[in-house]
N, C-alpha and C positions, 0 to 999 in steps of 0.2 A: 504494500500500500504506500502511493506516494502522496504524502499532503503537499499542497500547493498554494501560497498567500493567496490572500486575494486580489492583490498588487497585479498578480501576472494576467487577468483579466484586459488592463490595460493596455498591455500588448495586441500591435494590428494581427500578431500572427500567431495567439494563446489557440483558437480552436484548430491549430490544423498540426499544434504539436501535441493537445490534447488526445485529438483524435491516433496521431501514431503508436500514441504513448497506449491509447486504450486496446490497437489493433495488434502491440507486441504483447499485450495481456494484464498489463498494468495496472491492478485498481487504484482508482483517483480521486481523494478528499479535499475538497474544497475545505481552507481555511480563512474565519474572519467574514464569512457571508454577509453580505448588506446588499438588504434588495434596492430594485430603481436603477440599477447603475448595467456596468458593461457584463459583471457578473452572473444574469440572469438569461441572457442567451446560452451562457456555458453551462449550468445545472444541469440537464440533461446528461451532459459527457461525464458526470462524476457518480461515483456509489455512495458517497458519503459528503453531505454539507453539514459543517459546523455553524451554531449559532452560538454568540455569546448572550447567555440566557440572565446575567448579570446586567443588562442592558435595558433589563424591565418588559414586564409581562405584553406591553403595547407593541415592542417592538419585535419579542418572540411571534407575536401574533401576526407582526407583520411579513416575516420571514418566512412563516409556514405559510401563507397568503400565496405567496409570491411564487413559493418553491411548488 
């Protein structure tokens, strides 16, 4: 399992080293999830999103929304 910031979202070329990464077999955890942003196109390519649930119940809420 590789976890990956959420940083590298911002990268033009995050979904297509995502995708290599998933087709060598790689499972892929998104770290630091915040939805609204570039992040949310990529959920799909991961097994596992972290949320920081420390960040209060409105915005857990908003994360499982989103996800």
């Amino acid at each position: 399992m590789l976890e990956v910031p959420g940083q590298f979202a911002n990268r033009a070329d995050a979904a297509s080293h995502l995708r290599e990464l998933r087709a060598a077999g790689v499972g892929l955890s998104l770290a630091e999830y915040t939805p609204g942003g570039g992040q949310d196109d990529l959920v799909p390519l991961f097994d596992f999103v972290k949320v920081d649930l420390v960040r209060g119940p409105h915005f857990t809420e908003l994360c499982i929304d989103s996800a």
